[in-house]
ZAMARGU-4260 file (C-alpha; in steps of 0.2 Angstrom, whole numbers, plus 5000, padded with zeros to 4 digits):
<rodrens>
0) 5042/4975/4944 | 5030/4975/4929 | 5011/4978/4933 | 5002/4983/4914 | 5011/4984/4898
5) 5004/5000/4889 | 5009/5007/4873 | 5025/5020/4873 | 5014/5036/4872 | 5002/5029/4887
10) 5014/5026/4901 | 5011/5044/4910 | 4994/5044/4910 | 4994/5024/4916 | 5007/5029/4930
15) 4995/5042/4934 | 4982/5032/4933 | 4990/5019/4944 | 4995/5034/4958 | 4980/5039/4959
20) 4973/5020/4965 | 4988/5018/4977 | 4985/5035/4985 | 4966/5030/4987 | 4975/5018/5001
25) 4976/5021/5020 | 4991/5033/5023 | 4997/5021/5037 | 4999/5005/5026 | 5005/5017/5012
30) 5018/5024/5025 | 5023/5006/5031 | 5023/4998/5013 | 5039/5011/5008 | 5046/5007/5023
35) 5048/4988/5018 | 5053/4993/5002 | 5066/5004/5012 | 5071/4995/5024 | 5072/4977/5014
40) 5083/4985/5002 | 5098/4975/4998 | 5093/4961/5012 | 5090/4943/5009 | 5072/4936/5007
45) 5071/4930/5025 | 5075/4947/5033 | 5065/4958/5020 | 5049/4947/5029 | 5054/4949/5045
50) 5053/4968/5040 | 5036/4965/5031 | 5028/4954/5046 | 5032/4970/5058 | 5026/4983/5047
55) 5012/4972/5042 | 5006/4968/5062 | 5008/4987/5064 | 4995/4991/5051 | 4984/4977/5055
60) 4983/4984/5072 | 4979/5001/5065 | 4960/5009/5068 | 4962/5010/5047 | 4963/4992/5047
65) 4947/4992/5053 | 4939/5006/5044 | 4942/4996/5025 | 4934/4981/5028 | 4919/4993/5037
70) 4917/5005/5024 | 4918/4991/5010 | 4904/4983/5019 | 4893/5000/5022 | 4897/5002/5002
75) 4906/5020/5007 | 4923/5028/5006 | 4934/5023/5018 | 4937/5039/5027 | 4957/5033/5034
80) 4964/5044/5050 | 4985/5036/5047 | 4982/5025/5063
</rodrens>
């Protein structure tokens, strides 16, 4: 998977750069989302989405789930609990 091109000297500090925005994320759906990548691994499209429609009703379900959306609207930092 191929998010930026950078020149040869810039990729650690863009990886970094792009670690540091993921880890920004709620720990549950950061949790779930390797688990798809886990899990999925090796499986046919169709089974990989079953995998990701469970992980993703999870995380939906999650009190982080609705902290995001409240924060973003109270123009704060979301301040995520991983449920």
């Amino acid at each position: 998977m191929i998010n930026r091109v950078v020149e040869p000297g810039a990729v650690l500090s863009a990886a970094l750069e792009m670690a540091e925005q993921i880890a920004l994320g709620g720990p549950l759906a950061l949790t779930k989302a390797k688990e798809v990548i886990v899990r999925s691994n090796g499986l046919s499209i169709e089974e990989a989405f079953v995998i990701e429609s469970e992980c993703s009703r999870e995380v939906g379900r999650s009190k982080d789930a609705r902290e995001g959306p409240r924060a973003f609207m109270e123009k704060r930092a979301p301040k995520f609990v991983g449920r």
